[in-house]
C-alpha positions in Angstrom: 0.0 0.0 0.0 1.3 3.3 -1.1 2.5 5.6 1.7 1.0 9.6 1.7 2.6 12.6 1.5 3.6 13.8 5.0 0.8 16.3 5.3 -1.7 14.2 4.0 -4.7 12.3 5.6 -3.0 8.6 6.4 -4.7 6.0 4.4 -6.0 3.0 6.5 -4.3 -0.2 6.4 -4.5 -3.6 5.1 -7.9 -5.3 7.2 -7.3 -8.8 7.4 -8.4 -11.7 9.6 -6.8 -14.9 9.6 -8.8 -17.5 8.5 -9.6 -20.6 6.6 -10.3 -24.3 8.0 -12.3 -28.0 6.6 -11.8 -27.5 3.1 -10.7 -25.2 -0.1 -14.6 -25.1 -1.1 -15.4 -24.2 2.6 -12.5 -21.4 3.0 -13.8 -19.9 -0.5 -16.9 -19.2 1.0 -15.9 -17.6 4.0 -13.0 -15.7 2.0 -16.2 -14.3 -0.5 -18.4 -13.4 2.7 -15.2 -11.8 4.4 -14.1 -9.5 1.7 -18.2 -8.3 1.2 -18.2 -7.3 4.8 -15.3 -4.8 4.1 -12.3 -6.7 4.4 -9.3 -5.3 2.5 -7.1 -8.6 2.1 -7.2 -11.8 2.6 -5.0 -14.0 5.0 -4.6 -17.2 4.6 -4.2 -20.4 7.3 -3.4 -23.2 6.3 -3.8 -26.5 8.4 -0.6 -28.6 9.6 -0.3 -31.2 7.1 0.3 -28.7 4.7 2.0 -26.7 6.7 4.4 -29.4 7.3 4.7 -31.0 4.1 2.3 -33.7 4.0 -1.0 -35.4 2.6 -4.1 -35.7 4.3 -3.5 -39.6 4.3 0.0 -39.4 6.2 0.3 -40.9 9.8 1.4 -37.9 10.8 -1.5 -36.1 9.6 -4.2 -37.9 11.0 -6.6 -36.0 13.4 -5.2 -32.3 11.7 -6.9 -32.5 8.1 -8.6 -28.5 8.1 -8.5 -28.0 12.2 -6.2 -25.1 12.1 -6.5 -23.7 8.4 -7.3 -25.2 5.3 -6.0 -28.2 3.4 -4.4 -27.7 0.4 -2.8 -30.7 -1.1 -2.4 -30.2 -4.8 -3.2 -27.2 -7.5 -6.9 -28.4 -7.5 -7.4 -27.3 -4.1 -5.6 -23.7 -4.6 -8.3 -23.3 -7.6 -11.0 -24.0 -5.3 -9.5 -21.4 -2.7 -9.6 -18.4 -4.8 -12.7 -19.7 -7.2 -14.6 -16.3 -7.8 -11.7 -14.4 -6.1 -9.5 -12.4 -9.2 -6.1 -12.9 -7.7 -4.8 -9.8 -9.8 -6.5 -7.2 -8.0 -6.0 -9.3 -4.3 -3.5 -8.2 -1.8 -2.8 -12.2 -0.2 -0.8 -13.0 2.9 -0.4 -16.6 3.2 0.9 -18.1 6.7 3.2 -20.7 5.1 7.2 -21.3 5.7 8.7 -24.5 5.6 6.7 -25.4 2.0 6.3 -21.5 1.2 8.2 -22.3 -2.3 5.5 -24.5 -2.9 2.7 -22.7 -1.8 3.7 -19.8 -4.3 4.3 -21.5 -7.0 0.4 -22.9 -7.0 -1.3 -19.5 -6.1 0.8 -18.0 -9.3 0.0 -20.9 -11.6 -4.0 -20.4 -10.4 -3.5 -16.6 -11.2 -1.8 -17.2 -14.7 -5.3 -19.8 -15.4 -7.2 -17.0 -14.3 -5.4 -14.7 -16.5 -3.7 -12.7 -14.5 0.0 -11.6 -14.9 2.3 -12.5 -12.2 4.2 -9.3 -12.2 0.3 -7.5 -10.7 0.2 -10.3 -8.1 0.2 -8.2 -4.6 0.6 -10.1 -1.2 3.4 -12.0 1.1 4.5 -15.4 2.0 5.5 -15.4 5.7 8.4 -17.8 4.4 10.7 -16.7 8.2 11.4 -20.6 8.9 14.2 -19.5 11.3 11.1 -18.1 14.1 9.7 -22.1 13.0 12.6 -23.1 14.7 12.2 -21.0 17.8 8.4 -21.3 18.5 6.1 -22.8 16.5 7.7 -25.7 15.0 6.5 -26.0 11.2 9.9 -26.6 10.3 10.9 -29.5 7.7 14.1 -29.4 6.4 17.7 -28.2 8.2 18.5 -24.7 8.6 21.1 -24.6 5.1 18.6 -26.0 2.7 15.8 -24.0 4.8 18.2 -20.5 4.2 18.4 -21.6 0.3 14.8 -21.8 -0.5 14.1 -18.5 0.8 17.3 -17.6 -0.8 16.0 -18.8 -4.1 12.3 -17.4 -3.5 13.3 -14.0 -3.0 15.5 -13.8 -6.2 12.8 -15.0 -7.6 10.1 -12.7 -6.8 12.2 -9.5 -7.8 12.1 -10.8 -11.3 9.2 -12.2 -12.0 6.8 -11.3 -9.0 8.3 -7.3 -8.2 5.2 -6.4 -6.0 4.9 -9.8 -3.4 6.9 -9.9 -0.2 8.8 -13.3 -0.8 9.7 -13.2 3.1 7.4 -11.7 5.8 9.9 -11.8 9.0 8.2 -12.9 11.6 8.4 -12.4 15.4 5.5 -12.3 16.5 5.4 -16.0 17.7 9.0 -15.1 19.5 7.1 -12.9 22.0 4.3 -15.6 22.1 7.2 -18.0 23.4 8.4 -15.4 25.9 10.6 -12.9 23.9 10.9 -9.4 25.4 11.0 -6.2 23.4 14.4 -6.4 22.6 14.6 -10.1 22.3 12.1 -9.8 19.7 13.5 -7.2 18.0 16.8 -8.2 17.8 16.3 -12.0 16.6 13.9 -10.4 13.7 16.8 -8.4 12.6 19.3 -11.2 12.8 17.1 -13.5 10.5 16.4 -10.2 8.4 20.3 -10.2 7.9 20.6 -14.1 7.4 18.4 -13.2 4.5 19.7 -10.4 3.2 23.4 -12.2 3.4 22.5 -15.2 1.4 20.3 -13.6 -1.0 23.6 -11.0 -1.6 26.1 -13.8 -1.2 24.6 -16.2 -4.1 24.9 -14.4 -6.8 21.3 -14.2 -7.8 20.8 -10.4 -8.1 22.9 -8.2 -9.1 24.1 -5.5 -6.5 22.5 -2.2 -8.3 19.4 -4.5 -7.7 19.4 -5.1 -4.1 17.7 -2.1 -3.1 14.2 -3.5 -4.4 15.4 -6.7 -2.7 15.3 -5.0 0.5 12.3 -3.4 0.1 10.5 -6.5 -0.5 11.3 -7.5 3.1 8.7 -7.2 5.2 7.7 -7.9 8.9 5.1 -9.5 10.8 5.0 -8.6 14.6 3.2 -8.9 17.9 1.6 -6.5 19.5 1.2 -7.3 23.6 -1.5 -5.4 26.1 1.6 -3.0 27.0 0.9 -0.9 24.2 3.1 2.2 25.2 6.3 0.1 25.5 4.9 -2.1 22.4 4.6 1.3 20.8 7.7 2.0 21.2 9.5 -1.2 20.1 7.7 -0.2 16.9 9.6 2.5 16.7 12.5 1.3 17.5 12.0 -1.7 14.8 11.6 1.1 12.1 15.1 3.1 13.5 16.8 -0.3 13.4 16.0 -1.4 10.2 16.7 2.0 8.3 19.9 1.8 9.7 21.5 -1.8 9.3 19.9 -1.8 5.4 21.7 1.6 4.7 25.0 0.5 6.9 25.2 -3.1 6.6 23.5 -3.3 2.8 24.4 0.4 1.6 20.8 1.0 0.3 20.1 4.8 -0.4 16.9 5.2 -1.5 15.3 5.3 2.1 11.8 4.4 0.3 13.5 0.3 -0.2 14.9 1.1 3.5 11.3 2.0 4.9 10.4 -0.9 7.5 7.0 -2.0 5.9 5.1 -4.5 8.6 2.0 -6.2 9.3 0.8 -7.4 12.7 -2.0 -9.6 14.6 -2.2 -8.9 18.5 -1.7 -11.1 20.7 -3.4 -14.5 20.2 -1.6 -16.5 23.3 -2.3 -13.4 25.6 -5.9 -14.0 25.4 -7.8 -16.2 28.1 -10.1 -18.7 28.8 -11.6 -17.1 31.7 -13.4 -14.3 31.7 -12.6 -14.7 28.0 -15.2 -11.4 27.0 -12.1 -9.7 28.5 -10.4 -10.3 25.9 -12.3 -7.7 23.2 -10.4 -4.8 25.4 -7.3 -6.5 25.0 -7.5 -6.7 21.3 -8.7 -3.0 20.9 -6.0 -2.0 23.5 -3.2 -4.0 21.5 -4.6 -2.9 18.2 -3.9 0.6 19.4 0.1 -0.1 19.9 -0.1 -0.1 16.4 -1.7 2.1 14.9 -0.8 5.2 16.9 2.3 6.4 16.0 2.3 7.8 12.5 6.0 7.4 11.9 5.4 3.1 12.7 2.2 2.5 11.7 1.3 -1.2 10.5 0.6 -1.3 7.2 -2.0 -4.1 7.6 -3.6 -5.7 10.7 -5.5 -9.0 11.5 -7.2 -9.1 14.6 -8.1 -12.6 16.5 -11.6 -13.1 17.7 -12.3 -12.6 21.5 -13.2 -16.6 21.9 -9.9 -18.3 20.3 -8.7 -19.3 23.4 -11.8 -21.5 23.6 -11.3 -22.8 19.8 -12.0 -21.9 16.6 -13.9 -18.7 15.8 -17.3 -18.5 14.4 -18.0 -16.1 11.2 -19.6 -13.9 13.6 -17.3 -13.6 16.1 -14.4 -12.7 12.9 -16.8 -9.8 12.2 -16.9 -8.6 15.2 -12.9 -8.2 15.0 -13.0 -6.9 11.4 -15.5 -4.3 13.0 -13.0 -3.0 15.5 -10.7 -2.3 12.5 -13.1 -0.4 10.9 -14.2 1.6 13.7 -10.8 2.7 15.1 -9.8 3.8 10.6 -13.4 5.7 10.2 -14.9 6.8 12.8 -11.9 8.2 14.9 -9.7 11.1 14.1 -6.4 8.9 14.0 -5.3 9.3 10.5 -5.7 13.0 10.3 -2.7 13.7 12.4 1.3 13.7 12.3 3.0 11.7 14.8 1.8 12.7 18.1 4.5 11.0 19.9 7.7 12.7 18.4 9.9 14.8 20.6 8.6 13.3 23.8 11.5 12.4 26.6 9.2 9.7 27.9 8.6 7.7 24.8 12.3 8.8 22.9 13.5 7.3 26.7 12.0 4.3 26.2 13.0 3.9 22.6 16.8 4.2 23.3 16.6 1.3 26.0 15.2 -0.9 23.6 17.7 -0.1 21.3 20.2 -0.9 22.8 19.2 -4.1 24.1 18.9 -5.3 20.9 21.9 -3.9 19.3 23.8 -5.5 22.4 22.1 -9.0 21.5 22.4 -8.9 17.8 26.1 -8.4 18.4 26.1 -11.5 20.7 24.4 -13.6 17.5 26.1 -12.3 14.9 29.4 -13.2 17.2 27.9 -16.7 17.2 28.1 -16.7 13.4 24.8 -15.5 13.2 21.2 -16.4 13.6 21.3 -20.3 11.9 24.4 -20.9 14.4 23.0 -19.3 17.4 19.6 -22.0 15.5 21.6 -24.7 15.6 23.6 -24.3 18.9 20.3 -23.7 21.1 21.5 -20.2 22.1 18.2 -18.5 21.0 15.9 -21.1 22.0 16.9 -22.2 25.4 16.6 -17.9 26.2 13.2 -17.7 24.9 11.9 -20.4 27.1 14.3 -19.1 30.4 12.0 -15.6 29.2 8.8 -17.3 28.9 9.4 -18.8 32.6 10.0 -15.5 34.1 7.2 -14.2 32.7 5.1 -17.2 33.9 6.5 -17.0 37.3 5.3 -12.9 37.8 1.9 -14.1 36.8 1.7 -17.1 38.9 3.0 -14.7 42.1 0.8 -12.0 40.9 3.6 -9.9 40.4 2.1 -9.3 37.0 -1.8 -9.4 37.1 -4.1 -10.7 34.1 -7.5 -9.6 34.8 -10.1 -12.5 35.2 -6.9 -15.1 35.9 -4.8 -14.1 39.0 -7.0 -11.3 40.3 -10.5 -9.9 39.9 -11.6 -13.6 39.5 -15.0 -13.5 40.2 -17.5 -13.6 37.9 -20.9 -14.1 36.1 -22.2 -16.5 33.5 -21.1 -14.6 30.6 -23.7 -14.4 27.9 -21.4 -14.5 24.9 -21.2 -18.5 25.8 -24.4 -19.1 26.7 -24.6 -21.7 23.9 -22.2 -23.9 25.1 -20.2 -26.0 22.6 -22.2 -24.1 19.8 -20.3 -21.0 21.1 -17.1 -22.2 18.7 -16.8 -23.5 15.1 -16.5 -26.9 15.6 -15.0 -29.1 12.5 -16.7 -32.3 11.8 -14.6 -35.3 11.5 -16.2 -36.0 8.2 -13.7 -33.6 7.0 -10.6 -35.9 7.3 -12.4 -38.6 5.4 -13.1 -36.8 2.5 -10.0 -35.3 2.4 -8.2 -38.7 2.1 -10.4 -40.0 0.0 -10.0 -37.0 -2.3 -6.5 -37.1 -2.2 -6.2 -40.7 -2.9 -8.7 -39.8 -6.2 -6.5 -36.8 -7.4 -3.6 -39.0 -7.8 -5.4 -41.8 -9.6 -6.9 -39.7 -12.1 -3.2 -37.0 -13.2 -0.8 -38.2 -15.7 1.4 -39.6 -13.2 4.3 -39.9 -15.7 4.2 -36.2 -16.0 4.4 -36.5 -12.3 7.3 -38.6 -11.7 9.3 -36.7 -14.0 8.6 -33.3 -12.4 9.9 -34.8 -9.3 12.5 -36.0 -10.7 13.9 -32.6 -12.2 12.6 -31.3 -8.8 15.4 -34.1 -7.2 18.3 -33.0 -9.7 18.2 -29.4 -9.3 18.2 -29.7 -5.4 21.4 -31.4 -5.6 23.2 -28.2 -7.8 22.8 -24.4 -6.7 19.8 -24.3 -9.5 17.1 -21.8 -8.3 14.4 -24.2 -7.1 11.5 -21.7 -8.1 11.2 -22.7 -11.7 11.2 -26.7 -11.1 8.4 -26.4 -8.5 6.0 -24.6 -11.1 6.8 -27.5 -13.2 5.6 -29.8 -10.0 2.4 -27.6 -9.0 1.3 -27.6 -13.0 2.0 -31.8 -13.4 -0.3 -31.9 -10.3 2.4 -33.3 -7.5 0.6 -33.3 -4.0 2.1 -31.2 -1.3 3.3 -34.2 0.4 5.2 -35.5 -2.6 6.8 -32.3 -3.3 8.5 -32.3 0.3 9.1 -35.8 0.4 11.3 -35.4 -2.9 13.1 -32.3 -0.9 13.5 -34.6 2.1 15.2 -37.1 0.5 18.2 -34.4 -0.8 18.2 -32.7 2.3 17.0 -34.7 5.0 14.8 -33.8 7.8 16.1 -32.0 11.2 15.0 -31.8 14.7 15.3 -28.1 16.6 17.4 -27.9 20.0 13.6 -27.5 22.9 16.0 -25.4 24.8 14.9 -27.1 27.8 18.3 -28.1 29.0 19.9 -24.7 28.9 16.5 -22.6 30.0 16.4 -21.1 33.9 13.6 -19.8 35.7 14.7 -17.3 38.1 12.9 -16.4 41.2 11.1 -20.1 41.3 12.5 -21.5 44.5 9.8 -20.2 46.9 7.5 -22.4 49.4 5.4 -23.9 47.1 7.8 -25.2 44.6 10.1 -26.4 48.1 6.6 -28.2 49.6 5.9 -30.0 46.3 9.8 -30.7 45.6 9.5 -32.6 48.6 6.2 -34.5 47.6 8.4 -35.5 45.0 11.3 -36.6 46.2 9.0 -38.5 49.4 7.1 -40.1 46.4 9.9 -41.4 44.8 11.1 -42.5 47.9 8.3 -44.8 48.6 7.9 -46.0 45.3 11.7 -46.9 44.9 12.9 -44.8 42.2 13.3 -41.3 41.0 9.7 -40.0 39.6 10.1 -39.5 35.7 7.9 -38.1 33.4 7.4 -38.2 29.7 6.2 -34.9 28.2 4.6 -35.6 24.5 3.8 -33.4 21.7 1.7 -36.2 19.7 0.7 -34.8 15.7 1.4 -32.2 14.2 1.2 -29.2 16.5 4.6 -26.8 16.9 3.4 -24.6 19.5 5.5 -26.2 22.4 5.8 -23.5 24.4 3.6 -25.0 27.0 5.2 -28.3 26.8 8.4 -26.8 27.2 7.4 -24.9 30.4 6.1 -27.8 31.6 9.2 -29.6 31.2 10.7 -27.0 33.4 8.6 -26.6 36.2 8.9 -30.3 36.1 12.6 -30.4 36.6 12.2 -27.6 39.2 10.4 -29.6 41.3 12.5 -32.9 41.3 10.9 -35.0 37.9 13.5 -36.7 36.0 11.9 -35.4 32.7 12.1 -37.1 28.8 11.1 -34.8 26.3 11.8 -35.3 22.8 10.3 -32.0 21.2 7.7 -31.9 19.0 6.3 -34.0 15.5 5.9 -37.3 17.3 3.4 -40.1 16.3 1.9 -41.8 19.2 3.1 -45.0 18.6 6.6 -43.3 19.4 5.0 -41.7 22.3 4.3 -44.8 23.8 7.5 -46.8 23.1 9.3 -43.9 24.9 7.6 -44.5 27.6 8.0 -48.0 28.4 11.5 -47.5 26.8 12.3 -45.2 29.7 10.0 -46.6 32.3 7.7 -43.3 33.4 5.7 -42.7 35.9 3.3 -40.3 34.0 2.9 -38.8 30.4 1.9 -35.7 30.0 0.2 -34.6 26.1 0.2 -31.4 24.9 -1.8 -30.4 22.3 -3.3 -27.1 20.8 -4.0 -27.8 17.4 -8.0 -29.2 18.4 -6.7 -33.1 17.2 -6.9 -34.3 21.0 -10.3 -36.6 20.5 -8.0 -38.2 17.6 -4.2 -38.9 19.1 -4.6 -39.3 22.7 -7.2 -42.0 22.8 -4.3 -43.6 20.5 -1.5 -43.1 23.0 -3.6 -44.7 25.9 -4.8 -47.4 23.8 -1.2 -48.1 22.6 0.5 -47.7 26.0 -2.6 -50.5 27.2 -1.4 -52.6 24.0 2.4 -52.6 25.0 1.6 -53.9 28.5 1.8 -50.1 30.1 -1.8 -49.2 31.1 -0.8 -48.4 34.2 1.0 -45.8 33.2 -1.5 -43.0 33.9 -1.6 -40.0 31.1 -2.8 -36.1 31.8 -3.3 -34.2 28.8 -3.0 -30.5 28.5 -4.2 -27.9 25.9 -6.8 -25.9 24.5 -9.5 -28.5 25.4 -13.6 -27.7 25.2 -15.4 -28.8 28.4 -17.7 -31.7 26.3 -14.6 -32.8 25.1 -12.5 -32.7 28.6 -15.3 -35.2 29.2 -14.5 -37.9 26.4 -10.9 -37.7 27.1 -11.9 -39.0 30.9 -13.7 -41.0 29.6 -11.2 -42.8 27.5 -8.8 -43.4 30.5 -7.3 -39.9 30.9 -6.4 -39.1 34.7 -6.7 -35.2 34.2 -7.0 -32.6 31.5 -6.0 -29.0 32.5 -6.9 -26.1 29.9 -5.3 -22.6 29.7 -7.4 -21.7 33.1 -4.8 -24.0 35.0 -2.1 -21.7 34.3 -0.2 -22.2 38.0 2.5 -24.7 37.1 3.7 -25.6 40.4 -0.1 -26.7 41.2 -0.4 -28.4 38.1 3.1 -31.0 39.4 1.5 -31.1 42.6 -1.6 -32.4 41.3 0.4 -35.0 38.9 1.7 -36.1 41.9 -1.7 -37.2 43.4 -2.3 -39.3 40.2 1.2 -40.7 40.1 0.2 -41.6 44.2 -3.4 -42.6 43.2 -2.2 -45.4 40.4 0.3 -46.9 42.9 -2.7 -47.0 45.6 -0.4 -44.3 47.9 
């Protein structure tokens, strides 16, 4: 979106909300009645399995088919996506980074069969795999081949696709997993320049080029309910940026050096309880920004006020479209210069975020940069010791959350008065046609055409070939999503992030309630004969392991002997870790809505391989009907975003572990 003059009436940004889920024909629909309602771009989500680089009949995928975004398997299923929607006149962000190559290449070839030329396509892949690895775990491939796909993408685009953002830098899930302002800033800019390096370094565009390079990068950020100090790390972000690209890069035209981001507030920060509290926080967040002029968001998605509870209805997406609206109409906000420059307070607060992040890029770029700091577990294991500060200040009530650790009492809230009908629920018919579909698209292509796509696909990955033009060839032979990555695995191989577990502190835990239960522990143990261990799962498909990583901490805090293995796991590996390593308890995180699907399979596996006495607890965002069934499967407890005191949370898997051995 074109900036104005500097006297001129801003213009409002981007309105987006994230969305998609079931199917292409299903997303299509709500895309059409999203964009009616006023809606100025589209954002796409994607579920897991294509996310990750599979079909909807993997083992992996089973239980994730269209619960978090929509499937989208082969070229038919991007047709069906944008059916009715002229891709030459839409401005598309699409939430996609480990198979982002692939991604692009079908919504171009889609926009070609509608006519369209690829050099009008407006929009951005996300495409920041180097966050994946950090926080929410939709990684594939290694950090190297990772680095040259962007690499390739972004070369690319400047040719053929000048107006798209190939790359869409992404910390906003580094503050989700505990990042502070600084933190957050400074790991965006050392991914920015891991980018900007390789892209320079290989050749691919010349140098009196790689301004437009540069101002193809754009940002995607978090905005937390602190929105004078978020504010300012806005700020801060755009003073950053202007100065490494015109330092580090040499770019002089400071239109390529303007830092050009998007932003949704913050999902994680919202809560179960009291969950209509939530609207304020969203409008309050929203305002962080969209206040100052000088960093202003050039296009915003809001979540819905029920998320944590599950997946938004159509109505409750309106409602957050609606704020947009209100806050770019109705109020006086764009008529106005920044109001905030020249002021001590905010120029104060600036500077100190500054130089907290200059100080830590220096520290990763001394590390060799942001893959090694990746690949060593620098990064991650200081996001999680972050997150667990944070977690202990709410748990003390150093920091308060409204409706959680104070102000706690409350009334039936309306907005939920229908129950389970108060979330869009996704029926497991979905999964099924979805296989079946997929199993159908492959029987009826020219699968020769197929197999020699891949093949070419195979060959280049092994030269420095650009990968771009060879996955065109594979989205137009009709080569599922899962094939494509499988082919890439095969050159590359697969990798498994550092949890940062090992290395992460919590500061400020040892107080009387972590000593008391320490000691419930240890006496436990004691009578039992052995140390107390416990197995900490992330079944399917689901990245976000922030929570099973703080759980993995407390749970070392207290005295557990603690296996976690990350994330990605089947639950047949689930279950032969645990007899493998003889637990007491395993605990299952998942947030992703597949629960009803993969943890009736870990208890029924653990009963197969002798274990059944091994009781399991199951974590996540969990609806109460559902809480239910998973009890009623076998599952000793189920605790939901509500239980968000930690060191209760051991005690009370200590009272299972004591109830199973009749204690």
């Amino acid at each position: 979106m074109p900036y104005p003059a500097d006297r001129e009436r801003d213009r409002p940004w981007v309105m987006r909300t994230y969305a998609g889920h079931s199917s292409a024909a299903a997303s299509n629909a709500l895309y059409r009645r999203n964009l009616a309602k006023g809606q100025t771009g589209l954002s796409v989500a994607f579920d897991l399995p294509t996310q990750t680089g599979y079909d909807p009949d993997d083992e992996l995928a089973k239980g994730e088919v269209g619960k978090v975004g929509v499937p989208i398997s082969h070229i038919g299923d991007m047709r069906q996506l944008f059916d009715q929607i002229p891709l030459a006149g839409a401005n598309t962000s699409m939430t996609i980074n480990a198979t982002a190559m692939w991604l692009l290449a079908m919504y171009v070839t889609v926009a070609e069969e509608q006519g369209a030329d690829p050099s009008a396509l407006a929009g951005t892949t996300q495409n920041d795999i180097i966050k994946e690895y950090l926080s929410r775990g939709t990684y594939v491939f290694p950090p190297g081949p990772s680095l040259r796909l962007i690499t390739d993408m972004v070369a690319w685009t400047v040719s053929n696709v000048p107006k798209w953002n190939p790359i869409n830098i992404c910390s906003y899930h580094l503050q989700e997993v505990g990042a502070t302002p600084a933190q957050e800033v400074a790991y965006a800019m050392c991914t920015a320049i891991a980018v900007l390096d390789s892209v320079r370094d290989s050749g691919q565009v010349p140098q009196e080029k790689f301004g437009e390079v540069v101002a193809r990068i754009s940002f995607f950020v978090n905005a937390g309910v602190r929105f004078i100090e978020e504010m300012c790390k806005m700020r801060a972000f755009a003073q950053l940026w202007d100065e490494i690209t015109l330092e580090r890069y040499g770019v002089e035209n400071p239109k390529h050096r303007r830092f050009r981001y998007g932003v949704q507030v913050n999902s994680l920060g919202l809560t179960e309880a009291q969950p209509e509290n939530n609207v304020q926080r969203i409008v309050l967040e929203m305002l962080a920004v969209s206040l100052s002029r000088n960093a202003r968001a050039r296009a915003i998605q809001l979540p819905a006020w029920n998320e944590a509870l599950g997946l938004p209805r159509p109505w409750d997406q309106q409602w957050a479209l609606r704020m947009q609206q209100v806050l770019a109409y109705e109020t006086d906000l764009l008529e106005y210069d920044d109001i905030f420059d020249g002021s001590p307070v905010i120029e104060a607060k600036v500077n100190e975020i500054l130089a907290g992040a200059r100080e830590e890029i220096d520290r990763v770029q001394a590390m060799g940069g942001a893959v090694a700091a990746v690949e060593s577990g620098y990064m991650k294991s200081q996001l999680v010791s972050s997150l667990a500060d944070r977690r202990r200040r709410v748990e003390s009530g150093e920091e308060i959350v409204v409706g959680v650790n104070k102000f706690d009492t409350t009334e039936p809230s309306p907005l939920q008065a229908e129950g389970a009908n108060a979330i869009e629920t996704i029926d497991p018919i979905v999964e099924l046609h979805a296989v079946e579909a997929i199993q159908q698209w492959r029987a009826n292509r020219d699968n020769a055409a197929v197999e020699a796509s891949l093949d070419a696909l195979r060959e280049a990955a092994k030269t420095d070939q650009n990968l771009v033009e060879v996955t065109l060839a594979c989205a137009r032979a009709g080569v599922t999503t899962g094939e494509w990555s499988q082919a890439l695995r095969e050159t590359f191989g697969e990798y498994r992030a550092p949890t940062g577990v090992s290395g992460a502190s919590a500061s400020g835990e040892a107080g009387s309630e972590i000593a008391r239960v320490r000691e419930r522990v240890r006496g436990t143990g004691e009578e039992i004969g052995e140390r107390l261990r416990m197995l900490v799962g992330k079944p399917g498909l689901d990245g976000h392991s922030n929570g099973a990583e703080q759980v993995a901490v407390r749970a070392r805090d207290v005295g557990f002997e603690v296996v976690y293995q990350g994330i990605r796991l089947t639950p047949s590996q689930i279950v032969a870790a645990a007899v493998q390593e003889d637990v007491h308890v395993v605990g299952l995180s998942i947030l992703s809505g597949s629960h009803l699907e993969v943890v009736p399979a870990v208890v029924d596996g653990l009963r197969a391989a002798g274990a059944g006495d091994i009781p399991v607890i199951v974590g996540g965002i969990i609806p109460p009907d559902d809480a239910q069934k998973l009890r009623d499967r076998g599952v000793a407890r189920v605790f939901t975003p509500k239980d968000y005191e930690l060191t209760e949370i051991m005690d009370e898997i200590v009272t299972v572990i004591r109830e199973v051995h009749s204690l």
